[in-house]
N, C-alpha and C positions, 0 to 999 in steps of 0.2 A: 504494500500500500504506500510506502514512500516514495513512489514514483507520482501521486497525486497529492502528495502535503500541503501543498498550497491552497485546497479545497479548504481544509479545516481551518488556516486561518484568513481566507477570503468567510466565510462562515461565522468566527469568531468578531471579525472587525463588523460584520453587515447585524449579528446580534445586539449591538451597541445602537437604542437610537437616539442615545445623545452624542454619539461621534457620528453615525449616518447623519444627523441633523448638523453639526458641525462642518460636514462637509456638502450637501448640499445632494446625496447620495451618491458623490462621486467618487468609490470604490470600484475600482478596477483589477478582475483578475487578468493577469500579464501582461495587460498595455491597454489604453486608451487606442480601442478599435475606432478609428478615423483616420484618413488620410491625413499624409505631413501637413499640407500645408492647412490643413482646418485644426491640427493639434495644436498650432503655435496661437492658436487662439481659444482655446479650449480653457474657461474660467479656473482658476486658485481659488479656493485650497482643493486637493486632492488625492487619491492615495492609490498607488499602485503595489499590488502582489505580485513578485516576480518571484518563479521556481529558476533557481541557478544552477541546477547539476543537484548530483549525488555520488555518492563513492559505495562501494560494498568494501564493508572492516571485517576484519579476523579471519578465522576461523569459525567451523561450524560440524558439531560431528554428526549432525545431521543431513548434512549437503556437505558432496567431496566437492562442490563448483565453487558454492558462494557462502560467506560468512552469516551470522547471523542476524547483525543490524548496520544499517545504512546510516551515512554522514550526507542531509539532506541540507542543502543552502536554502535558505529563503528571503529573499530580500522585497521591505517593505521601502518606497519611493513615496516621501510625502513633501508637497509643492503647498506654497502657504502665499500669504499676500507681507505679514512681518514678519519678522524673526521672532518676535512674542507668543503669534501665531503659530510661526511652526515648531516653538518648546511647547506649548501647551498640547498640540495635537500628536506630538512624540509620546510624550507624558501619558496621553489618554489613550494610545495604540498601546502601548505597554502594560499600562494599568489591564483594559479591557483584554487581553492575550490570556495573560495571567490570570483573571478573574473567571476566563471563558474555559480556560483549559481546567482548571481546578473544580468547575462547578459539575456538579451532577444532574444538570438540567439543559443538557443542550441534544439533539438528536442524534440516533443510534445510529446513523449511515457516518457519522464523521467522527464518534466515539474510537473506534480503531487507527484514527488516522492522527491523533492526537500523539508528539511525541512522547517518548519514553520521557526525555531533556532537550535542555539548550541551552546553546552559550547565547548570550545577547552581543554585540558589539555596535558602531555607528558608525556612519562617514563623517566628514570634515561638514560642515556647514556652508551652502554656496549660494552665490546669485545669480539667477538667468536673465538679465539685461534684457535680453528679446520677449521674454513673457509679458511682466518681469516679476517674478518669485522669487524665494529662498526656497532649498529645498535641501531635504537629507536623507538617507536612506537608512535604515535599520535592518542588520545582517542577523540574524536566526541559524545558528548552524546546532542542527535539528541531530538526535540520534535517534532514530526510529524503525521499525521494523520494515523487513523487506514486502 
């Protein structure tokens, strides 16, 4: 199932409707579907779920091929109007993750898709002139079942 990871936190962020409300429901699983030249006009704030790869770790003496759990990248791209904006909406992806993975109330179809862990990490904070946004990315490097 780690090959569709990104489900369960496109799921988790769209569960929040006080960050769908904060973003105007502009959650996006793996890119804003629009052509380039409509995307450089496509409103702030907003938030993209990108699946980055995966690796298969160890061993497994249950399979001579492949180990037993996956090292699954997830990166979360959030596009803001200030930099106020885009800590607060970090802040509340994060919160919401964690509140979402831990809860015992969300549906059975994404239950298994929920990592084992995760390391959290973040990008550098940046401006895009041409938008013009701030924007940052939040790296999820996910251990989860194959």
């Amino acid at each position: 199932m780690s090959l569709i990871t990104d489900k369960v936190f496109y799921s988790a962020l769209k569960s929040s409707e006080e960050l769908v409300q904060a973003v105007d429901g502009r959650i996006h699983n793996v890119s804003i579907q629009l052509p380039d030249d409509e995307y450089l006009n496509e409103p702030v704030p907003y938030i993209i779920i990108a699946y980055d790869g995966m690796q298969n770790m160890g061993f497994c003496k249950d399979n001579s091929y492949e180990g037993c759990t996956d090292d699954v990248k997830i990166t979360i791209e959030v596009a803001a109007r200030s930099r106020e904006e885009l800590g607060q909406l970090t802040t509340m992806i994060r919160n919401v993750i964690i509140a979402f993975f831990e809860s015992d109330d969300h549906p059975n179809e994404v239950e298994e898709l929920i990592p084992n862990s995760y390391t959290l990490s973040a990008s550098p904070v940046n401006f895009d002139s041409l938008k013009p946004c701030f924007f940052q990315s939040l790296v999820y490097q996910c251990d989860t079942n194959p």
